[in-house]
C-alpha positions as CSV (number, residue, x, y, z in Angstrom):
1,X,5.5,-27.7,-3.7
2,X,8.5,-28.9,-5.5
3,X,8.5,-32.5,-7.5
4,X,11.1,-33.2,-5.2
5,X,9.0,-32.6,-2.4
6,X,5.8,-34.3,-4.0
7,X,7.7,-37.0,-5.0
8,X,8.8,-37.1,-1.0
9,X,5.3,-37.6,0.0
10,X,4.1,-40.4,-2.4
11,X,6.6,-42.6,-0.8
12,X,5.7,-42.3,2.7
13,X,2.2,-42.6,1.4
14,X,3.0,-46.3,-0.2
15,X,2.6,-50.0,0.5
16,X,4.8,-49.2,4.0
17,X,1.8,-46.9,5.0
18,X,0.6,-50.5,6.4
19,X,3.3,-50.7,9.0
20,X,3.6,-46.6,10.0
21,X,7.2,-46.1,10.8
22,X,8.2,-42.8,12.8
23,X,9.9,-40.3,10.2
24,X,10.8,-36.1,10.5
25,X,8.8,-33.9,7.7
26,X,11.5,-31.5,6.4
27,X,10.2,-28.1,4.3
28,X,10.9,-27.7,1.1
29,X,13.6,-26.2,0.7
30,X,14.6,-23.9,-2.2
31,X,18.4,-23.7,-1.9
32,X,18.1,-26.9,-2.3
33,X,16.0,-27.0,-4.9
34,X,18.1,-24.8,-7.3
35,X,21.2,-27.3,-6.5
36,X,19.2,-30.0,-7.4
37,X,17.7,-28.2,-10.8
38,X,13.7,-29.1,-9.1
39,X,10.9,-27.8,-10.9
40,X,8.3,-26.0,-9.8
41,X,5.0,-28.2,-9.5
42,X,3.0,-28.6,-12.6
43,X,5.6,-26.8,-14.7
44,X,8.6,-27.3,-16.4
45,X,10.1,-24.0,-15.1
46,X,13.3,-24.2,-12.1
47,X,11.8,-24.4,-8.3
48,X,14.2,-22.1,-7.6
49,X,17.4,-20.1,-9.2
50,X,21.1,-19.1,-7.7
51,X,21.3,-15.6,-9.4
52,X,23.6,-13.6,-8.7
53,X,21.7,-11.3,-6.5
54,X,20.3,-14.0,-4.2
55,X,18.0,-17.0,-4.5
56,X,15.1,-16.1,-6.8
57,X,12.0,-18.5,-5.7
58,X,9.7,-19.3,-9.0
59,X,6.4,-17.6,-9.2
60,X,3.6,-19.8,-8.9
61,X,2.2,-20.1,-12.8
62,X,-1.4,-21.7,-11.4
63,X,-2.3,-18.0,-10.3
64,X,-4.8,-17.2,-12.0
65,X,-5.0,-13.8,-13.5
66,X,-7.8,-10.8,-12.4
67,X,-9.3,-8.6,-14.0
68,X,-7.6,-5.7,-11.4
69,X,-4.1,-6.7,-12.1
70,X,-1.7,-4.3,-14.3
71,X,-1.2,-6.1,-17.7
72,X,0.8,-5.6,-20.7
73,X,0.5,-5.8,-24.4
74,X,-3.1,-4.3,-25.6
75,X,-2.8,-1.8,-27.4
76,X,0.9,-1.5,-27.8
77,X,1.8,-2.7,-30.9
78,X,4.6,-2.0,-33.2
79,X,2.6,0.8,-35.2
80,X,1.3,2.5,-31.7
81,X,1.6,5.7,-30.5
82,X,4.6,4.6,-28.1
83,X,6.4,3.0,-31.4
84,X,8.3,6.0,-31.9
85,X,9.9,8.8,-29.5
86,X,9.9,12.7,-29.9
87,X,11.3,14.7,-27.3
88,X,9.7,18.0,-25.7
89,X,11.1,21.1,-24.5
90,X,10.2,20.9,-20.5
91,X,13.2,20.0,-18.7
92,X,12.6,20.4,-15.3
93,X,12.6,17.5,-13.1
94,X,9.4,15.1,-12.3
95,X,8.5,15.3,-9.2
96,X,7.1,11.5,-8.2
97,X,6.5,8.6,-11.1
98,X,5.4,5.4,-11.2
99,X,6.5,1.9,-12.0
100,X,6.3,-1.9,-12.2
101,X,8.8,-4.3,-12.1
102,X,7.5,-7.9,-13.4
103,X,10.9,-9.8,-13.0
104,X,13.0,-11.5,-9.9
105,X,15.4,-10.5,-8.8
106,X,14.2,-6.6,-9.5
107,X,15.7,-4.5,-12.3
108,X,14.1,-1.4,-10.9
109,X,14.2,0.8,-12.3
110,X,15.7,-0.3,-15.7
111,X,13.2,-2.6,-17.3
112,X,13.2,-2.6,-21.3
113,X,9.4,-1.7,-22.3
114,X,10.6,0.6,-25.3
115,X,13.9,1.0,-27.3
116,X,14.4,2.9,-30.2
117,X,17.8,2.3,-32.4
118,X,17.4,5.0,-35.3
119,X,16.9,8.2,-36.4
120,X,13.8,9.8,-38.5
121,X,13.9,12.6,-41.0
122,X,11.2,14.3,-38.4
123,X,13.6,14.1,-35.9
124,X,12.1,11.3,-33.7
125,X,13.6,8.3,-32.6
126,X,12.4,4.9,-33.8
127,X,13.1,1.7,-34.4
128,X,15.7,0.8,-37.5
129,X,14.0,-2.3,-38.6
130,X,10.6,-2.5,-38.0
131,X,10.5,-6.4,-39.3
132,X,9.9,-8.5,-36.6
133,X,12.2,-12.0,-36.2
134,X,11.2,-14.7,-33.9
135,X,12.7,-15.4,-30.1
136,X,14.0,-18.2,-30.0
137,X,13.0,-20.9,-26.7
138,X,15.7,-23.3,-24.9
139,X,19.2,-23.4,-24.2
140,X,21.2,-22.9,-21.1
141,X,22.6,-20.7,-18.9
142,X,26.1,-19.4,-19.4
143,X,28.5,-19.2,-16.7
144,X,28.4,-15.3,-17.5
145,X,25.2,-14.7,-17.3
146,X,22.5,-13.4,-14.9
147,X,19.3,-15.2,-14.5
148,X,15.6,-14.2,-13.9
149,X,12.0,-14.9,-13.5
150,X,9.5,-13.0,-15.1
151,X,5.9,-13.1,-13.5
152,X,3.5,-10.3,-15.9
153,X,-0.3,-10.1,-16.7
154,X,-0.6,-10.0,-20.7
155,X,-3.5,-9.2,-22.8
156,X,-3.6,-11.0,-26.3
157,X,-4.6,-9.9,-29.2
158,X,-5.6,-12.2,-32.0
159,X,-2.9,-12.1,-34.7
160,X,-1.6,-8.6,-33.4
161,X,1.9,-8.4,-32.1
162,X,1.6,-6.4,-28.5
163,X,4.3,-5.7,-26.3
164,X,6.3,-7.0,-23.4
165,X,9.0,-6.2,-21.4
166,X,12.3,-7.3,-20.7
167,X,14.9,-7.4,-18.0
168,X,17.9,-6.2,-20.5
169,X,19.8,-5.8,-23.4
170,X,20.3,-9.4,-25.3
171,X,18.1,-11.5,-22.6
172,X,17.4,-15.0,-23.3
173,X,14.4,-16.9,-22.6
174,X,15.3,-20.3,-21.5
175,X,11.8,-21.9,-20.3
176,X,8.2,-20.2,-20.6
177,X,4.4,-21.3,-18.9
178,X,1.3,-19.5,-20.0
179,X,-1.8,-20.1,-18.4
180,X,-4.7,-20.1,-19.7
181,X,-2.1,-22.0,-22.3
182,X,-3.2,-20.4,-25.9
183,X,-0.8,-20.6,-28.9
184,X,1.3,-17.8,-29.5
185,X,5.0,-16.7,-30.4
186,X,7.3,-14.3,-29.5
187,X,9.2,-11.8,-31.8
188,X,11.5,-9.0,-31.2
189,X,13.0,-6.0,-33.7
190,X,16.2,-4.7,-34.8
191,X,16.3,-2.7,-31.0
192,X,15.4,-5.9,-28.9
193,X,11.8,-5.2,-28.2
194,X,9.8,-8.0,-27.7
195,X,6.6,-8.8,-28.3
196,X,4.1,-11.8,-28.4
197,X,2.1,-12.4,-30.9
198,X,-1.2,-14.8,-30.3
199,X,-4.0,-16.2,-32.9
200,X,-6.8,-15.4,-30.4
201,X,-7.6,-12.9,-27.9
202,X,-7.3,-13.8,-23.9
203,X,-5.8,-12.4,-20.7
204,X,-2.7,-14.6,-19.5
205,X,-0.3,-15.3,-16.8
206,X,3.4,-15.4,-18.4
207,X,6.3,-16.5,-16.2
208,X,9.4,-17.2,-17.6
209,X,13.2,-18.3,-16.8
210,X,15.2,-15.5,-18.7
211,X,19.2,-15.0,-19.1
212,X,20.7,-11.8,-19.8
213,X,24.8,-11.4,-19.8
214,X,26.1,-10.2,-16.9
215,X,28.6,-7.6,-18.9
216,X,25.1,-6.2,-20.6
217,X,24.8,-4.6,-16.9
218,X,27.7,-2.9,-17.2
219,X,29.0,0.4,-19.4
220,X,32.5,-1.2,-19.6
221,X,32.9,-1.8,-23.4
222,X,35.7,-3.7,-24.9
223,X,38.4,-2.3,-26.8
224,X,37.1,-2.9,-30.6
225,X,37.8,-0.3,-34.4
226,X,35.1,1.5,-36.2
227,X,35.1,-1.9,-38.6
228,X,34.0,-3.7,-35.9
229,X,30.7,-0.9,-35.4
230,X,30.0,0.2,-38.6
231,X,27.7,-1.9,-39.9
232,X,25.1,-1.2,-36.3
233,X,25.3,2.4,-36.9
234,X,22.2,3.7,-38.3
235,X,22.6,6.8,-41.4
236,X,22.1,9.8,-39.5
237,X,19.5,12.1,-41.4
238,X,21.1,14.9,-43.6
239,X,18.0,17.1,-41.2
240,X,20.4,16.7,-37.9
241,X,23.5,15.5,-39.4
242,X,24.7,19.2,-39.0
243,X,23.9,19.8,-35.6
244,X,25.1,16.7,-34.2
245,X,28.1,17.5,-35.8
246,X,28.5,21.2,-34.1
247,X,27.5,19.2,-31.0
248,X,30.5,16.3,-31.3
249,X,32.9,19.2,-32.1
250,X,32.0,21.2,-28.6
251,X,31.7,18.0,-26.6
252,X,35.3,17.3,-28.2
253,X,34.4,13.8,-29.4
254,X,35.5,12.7,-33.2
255,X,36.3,9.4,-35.3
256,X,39.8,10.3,-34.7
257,X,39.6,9.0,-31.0
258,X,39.0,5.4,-30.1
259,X,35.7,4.2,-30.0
260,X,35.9,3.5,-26.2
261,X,37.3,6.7,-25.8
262,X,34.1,8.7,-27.6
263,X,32.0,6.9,-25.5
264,X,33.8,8.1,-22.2
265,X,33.8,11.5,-23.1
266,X,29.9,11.3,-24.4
267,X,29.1,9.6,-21.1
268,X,31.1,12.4,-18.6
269,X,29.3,15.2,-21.2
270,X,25.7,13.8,-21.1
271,X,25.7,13.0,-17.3
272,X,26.6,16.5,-16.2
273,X,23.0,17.9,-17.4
274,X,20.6,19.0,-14.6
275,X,17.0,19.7,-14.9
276,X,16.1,23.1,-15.7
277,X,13.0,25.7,-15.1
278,X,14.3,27.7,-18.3
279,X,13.1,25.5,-20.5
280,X,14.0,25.6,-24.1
281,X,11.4,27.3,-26.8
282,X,12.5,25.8,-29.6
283,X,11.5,23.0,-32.0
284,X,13.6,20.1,-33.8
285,X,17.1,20.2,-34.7
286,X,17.5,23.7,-32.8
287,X,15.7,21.9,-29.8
288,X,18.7,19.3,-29.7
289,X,21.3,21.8,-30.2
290,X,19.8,24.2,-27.0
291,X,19.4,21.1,-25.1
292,X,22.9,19.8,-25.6
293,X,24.5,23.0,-25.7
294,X,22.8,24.3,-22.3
295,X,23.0,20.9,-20.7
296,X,19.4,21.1,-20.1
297,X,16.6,18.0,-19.2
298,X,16.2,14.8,-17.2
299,X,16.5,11.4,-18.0
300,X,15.0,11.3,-21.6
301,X,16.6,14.3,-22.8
302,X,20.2,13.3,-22.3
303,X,18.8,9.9,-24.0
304,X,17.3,11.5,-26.9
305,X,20.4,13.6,-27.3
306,X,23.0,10.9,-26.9
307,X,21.7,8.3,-29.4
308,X,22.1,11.0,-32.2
309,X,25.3,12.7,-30.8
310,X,26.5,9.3,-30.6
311,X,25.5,8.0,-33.9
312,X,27.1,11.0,-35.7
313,X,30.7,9.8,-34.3
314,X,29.8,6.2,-35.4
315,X,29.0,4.5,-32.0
316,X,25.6,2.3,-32.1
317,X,23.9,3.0,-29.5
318,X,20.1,3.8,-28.6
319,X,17.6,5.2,-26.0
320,X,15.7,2.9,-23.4
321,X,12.5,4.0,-21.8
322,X,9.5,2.8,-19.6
323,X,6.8,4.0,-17.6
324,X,9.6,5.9,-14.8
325,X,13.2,6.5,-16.6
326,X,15.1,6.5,-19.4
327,X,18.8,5.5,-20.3
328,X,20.9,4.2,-22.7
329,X,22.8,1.6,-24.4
330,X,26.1,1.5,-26.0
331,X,27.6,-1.4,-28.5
332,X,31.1,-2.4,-28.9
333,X,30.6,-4.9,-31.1
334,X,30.3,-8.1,-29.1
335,X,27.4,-6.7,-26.4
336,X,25.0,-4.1,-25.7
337,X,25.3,-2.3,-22.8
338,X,23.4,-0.6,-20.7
339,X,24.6,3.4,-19.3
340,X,22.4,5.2,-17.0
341,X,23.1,9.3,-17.8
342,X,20.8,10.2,-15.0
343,X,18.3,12.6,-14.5
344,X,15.6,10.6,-12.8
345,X,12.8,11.6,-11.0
346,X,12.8,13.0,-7.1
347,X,10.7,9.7,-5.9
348,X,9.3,6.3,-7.3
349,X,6.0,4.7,-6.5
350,X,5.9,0.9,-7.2
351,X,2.8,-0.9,-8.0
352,X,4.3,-3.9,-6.1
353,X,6.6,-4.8,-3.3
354,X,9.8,-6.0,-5.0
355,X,12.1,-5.0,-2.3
356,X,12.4,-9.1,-1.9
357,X,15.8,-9.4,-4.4
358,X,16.9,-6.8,-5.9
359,X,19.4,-7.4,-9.1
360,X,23.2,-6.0,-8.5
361,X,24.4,-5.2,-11.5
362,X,28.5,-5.0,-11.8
363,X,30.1,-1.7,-10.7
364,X,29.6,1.4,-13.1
365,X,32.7,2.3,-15.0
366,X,32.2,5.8,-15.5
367,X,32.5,9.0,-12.7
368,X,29.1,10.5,-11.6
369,X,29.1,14.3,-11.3
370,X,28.3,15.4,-7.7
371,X,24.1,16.5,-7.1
372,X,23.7,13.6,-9.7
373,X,19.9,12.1,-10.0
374,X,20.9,8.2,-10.8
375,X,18.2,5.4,-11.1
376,X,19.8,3.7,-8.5
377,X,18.7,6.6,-5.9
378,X,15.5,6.7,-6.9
379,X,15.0,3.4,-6.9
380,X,16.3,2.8,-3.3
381,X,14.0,5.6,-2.2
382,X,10.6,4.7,-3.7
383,X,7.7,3.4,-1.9
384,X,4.8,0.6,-2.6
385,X,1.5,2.3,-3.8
386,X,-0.9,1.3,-1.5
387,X,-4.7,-0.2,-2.4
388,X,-3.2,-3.1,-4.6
389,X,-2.6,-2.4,-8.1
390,X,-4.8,-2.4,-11.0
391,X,-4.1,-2.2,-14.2
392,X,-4.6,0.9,-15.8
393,X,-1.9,2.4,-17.6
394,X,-0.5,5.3,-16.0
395,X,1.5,4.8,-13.3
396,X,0.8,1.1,-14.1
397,X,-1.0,-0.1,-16.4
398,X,-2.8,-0.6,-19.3
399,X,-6.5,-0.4,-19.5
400,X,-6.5,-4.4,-19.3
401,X,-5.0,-4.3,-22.3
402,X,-1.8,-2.5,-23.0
403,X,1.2,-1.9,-21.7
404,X,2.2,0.0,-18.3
405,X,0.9,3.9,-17.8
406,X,3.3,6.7,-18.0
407,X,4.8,8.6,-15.1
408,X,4.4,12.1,-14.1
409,X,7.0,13.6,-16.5
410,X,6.0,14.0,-19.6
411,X,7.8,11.2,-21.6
412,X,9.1,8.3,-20.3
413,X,11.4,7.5,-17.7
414,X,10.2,10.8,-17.1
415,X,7.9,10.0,-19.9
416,X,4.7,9.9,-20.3
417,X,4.0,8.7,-23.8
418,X,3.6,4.8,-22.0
419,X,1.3,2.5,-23.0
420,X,-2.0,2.5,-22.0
421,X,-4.9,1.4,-20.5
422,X,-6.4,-0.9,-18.1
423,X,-8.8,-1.5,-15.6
424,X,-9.8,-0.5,-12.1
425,X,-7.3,0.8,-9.9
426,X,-7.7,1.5,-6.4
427,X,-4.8,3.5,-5.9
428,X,-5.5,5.7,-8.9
429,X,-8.5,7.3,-10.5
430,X,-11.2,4.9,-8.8
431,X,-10.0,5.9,-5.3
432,X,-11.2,9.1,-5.7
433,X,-14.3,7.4,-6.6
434,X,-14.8,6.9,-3.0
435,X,-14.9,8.6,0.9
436,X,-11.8,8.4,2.7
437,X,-11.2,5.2,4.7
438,X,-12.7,6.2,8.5
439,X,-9.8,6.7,10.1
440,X,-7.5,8.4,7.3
441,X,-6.2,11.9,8.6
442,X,-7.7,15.2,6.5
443,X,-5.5,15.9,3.3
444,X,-5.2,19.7,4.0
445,X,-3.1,20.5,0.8
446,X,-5.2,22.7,-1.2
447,X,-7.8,21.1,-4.1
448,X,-6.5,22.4,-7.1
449,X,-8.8,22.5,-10.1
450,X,-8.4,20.4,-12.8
451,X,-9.3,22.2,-16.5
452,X,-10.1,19.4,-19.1
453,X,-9.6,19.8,-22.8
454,X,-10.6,17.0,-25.5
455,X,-9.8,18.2,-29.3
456,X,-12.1,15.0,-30.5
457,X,-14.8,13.5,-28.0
458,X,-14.5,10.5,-30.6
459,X,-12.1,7.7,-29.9
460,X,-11.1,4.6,-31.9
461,X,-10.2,1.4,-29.9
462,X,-6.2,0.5,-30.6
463,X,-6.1,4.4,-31.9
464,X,-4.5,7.6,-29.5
465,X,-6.7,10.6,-27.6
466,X,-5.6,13.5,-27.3
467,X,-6.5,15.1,-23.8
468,X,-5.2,18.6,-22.5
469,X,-5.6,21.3,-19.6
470,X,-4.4,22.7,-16.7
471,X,-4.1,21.7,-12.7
472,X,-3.6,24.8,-10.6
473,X,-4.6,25.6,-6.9
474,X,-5.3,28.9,-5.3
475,X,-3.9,31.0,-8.3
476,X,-0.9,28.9,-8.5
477,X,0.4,26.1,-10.9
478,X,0.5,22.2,-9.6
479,X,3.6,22.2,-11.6
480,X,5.0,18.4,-12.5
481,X,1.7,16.6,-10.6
482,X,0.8,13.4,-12.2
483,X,-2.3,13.2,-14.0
484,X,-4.2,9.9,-14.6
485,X,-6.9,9.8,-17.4
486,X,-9.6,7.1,-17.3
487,X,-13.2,6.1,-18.7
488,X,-15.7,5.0,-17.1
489,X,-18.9,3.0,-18.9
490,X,-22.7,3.2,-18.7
491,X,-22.1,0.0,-16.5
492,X,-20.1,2.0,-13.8
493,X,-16.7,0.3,-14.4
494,X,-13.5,2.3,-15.0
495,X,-10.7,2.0,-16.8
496,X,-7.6,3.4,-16.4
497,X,-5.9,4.2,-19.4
498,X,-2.2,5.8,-18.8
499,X,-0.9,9.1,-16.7
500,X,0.5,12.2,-18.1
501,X,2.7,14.8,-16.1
502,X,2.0,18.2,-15.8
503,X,4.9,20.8,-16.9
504,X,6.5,23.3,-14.8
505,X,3.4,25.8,-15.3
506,X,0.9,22.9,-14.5
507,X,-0.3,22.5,-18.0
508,X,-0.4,18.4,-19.6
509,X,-0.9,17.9,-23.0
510,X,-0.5,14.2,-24.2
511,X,-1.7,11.1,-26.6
512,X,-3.5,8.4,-24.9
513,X,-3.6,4.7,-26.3
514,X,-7.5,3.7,-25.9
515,X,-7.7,-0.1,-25.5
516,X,-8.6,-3.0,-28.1
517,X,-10.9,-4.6,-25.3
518,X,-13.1,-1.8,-24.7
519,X,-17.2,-2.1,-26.0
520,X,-18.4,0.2,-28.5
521,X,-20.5,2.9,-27.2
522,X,-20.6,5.9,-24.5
523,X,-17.8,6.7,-21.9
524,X,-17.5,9.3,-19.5
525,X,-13.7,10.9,-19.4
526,X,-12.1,10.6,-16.1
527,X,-9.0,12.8,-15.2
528,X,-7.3,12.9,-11.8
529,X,-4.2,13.7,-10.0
530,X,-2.6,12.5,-6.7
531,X,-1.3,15.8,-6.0
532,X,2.6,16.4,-4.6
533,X,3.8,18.6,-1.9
534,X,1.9,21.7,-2.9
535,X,-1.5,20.5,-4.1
536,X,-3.9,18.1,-3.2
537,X,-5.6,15.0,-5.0
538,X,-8.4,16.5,-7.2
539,X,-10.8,14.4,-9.6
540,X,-12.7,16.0,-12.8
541,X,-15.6,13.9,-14.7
């Protein structure tokens, strides 16, 4: 209920109560609410907000969290395992990946969870500047921007910075309720992740009123010189500097060309890959220059690739990735912008419903190449996980304490290096705890078998595991099949920690984040998989 409306009701409840007089009750109404500026009750958050895409109704903040619910922060940190980006060779397409989507209206399936603005002499991308600089609380709404809610599950950790996501490039947050309330800040780095930092540990509900410019939607950039850019590009490392160099020269892009114009002819170049079953055999700057060159990967290889090719011709400009996709974003100087090259997955499974308001961005500048794999479409085709989400990591969640799992393609966005862990998750590993619901009709893919490697049976809480093997079914690979890894206690209780994807030959091999939260002592390793088309859902432990 609404002030407005509460207010409403303590009046008819008054002195006049004496002497009843007849009167209508009217429902609250939330249009109404947002023209008004109402709050929400017991908060200081809008009722309600006009957005752009539709009226966006607050989240009720008195929810309190559960245990089951997919949270973020835990173990990703600024030093994690997910803190930095290298790209792998297999470049054919995921087959089905998951995702979560904590804001209203929905940015599926764009939302920021990692960003990385430079370059490393290993080759991997990573953030520029590490030092973390506080996010600023209050002020208004613009007249060009779009506004949100965010609604998300966070676990604290006591003076640790842990992660959160955001809705886009250069978002705002106006207003902000935490319950339990504990005291805590957020930061952000040089490429606009954010993070909150808290001086003790707990599990909260975080809902917030965010703003994000409408042109940070959009890949129209304004018409700005190299002086105006120069100072946001990164030094490329002298390791790719001659690569990227033979790579501008083919793609036909230089500093001869206006900035605007570099960045057309980068985005037509980069959106023509497709995935590919050839996949590359080769290893760091020779890895870039076979992708590029053959117009090979998905969604986080054209990323990869673009933030250095772009960077070599002086544009600033860095990769984007979460738990289902990967894109980019480009600045001119005044704003960052956001440019999806493509390459997503087949199919999307959301944790949640969010089909409720969806965001409409502005209309995309740039041509799409016929057969093209956009966000968009796999974002208007996915379907709602069923058995009500959990936490765990992988495909959407982390182990109650980190950030949301990976997808089935190795790598974000297509990526599977996504935070971890988390708890329970019926939809996941803990469902194949269990018989089939009576009534559910006979899987008859066939059970593939699931081969299980671990390099070091010891693990360190906040620290990665390594897990590796093979899914194959009657003599044939389960290529691209998600695979969810978990632990399970003495006590019985599960944890889901993130999900991997399998490559074309069925084989995963990936870095776990294992969460702060978890007791010292004994777990049993839990590794599962859904299935696809070919194969069916198969559990090892």
């Amino acid at each position: 209920m609404t002030q407005a409306a509460a207010l409403l009701a303590l009046l008819v409840a008054g002195p006049a109560a004496a002497q009843p007089t007849p009167h209508e009750y009217f429902e609250p109404s939330p249009g109404e609410d947002a023209l008004l500026g109402a709050t929400a009750m017991g908060s200081s958050l809008p009722a309600a907000l006009q957005t752009s895409s539709g009226l966006a109704i607050a989240p009720d903040v008195s929810r309190p969290t559960s245990p089951l619910e997919k949270a973020y922060g835990g173990s990703s940190t600024p030093e994690s395992v997910d803190a930095s980006y290298r790209v792998d060779s297999d470049t054919t397409r995921p087959d089905v990946v998951s995702y979560d989507d904590p804001f209203i209206p929905a940015v599926t399936p764009f939302k920021r969870l990692y960003a990385y603005d430079g370059v490393s002499e290993e080759l991997e991308l990573v953030v520029h500047q590490k030092a973390l600089t506080p996010l600023e609380v209050g002020g208004d709404v613009g007249r060009q921007d779009d506004s949100f809610f965010a609604d998300m599950t966070v676990d604290l950790e006591a003076n640790v910075p842990v992660r959160i996501p955001s809705p886009g490039p250069m978002a705002r947050v106006i207003k902000m309720e935490a319950q339990p309330q504990v005291r805590f800040e957020l930061l952000k780095d040089s490429a606009d992740n954010w993070f909150v930092r808290a001086t003790e540990r707990a599990r909260v509900r975080l809902v917030m009123q965010l703003a994000v410019p409408r042109a940070a939607f959009s890949g129209a950039l304004a018409d700005v010189g190299d002086s105006a850019l120069a100072a946001s590009v990164p030094r490329l490392p002298a390791s790719i500097r001659a690569a990227a160099t033979e790579v501008a020269a083919h793609i036909g892009v230089s500093r001869a060309q206006a900035p605007k114009e570099r960045v057309t002819k980068l985005v037509a170049y980069f959106r023509s890959f497709a995935p590919s079953g050839d996949k590359p055999q080769s290893h760091g700057a020779q890895l870039y220059l076979d992708l590029v060159m053959g117009k090979k990967g998905v969604c986080r290889h054209r990323a990869y690739a673009f933030v250095i090719t772009a960077h070599a011709v002086g544009i600033p400009a860095r990769m984007i990735r979460n738990e289902a996709h990967a894109w980019v974003e480009v600045y001119d100087g005044h704003v960052w912008h956001r440019i999806d090259l493509g390459g997503a997955a087949a199919r999307m499974e959301l944790e949640e419903d969010t089909s409720q308001l969806v965001h409409q961005p502005p209309a995309d500048p740039y041509d799409w190449p016929a057969g093209s794999e956009r966000g968009t479409d796999m974002a208007s085709n996915a379907s709602t996980s069923q058995g009500g989400g959990d936490p765990g990591a992988s495909g959407g969640d982390p182990g109650g304490s980190s950030g949301p799992m990976s997808s089935a393609d190795p790598q974000a966005g297509s990526d599977p290096a996504s935070p971890p862990s988390s708890p329970p998750s019926p939809s996941l590993l803990s469902s194949l705890l269990s018989d089939s619901p009576p009534g559910e009709p006979a899987d008859e893919r066939p059970i593939p078998e699931l081969e299980v490697q671990l390099p070091k049976p010891e693990a360190r809480r906040g620290h990665p595991l390594s897990v590796r093997g093979q899914v194959s079914a009657r003599g044939a690979s389960c290529a691209g099949v998600r695979v969810d890894i978990g632990l399970k206690s003495d006590t019985g209780a599960i944890y889901v920690l993130q999900s991997l994807a399998a490559d074309s030959e069925g084989r995963f091999d990936g870095a776990v984040m294992v969460p702060f939260h978890l007791g010292v002592g004994e777990y049993e390793l839990l590794v599962s998989t859904p299935g696809n088309d070919r194969c069916g859902a198969a559990l090892n432990h």
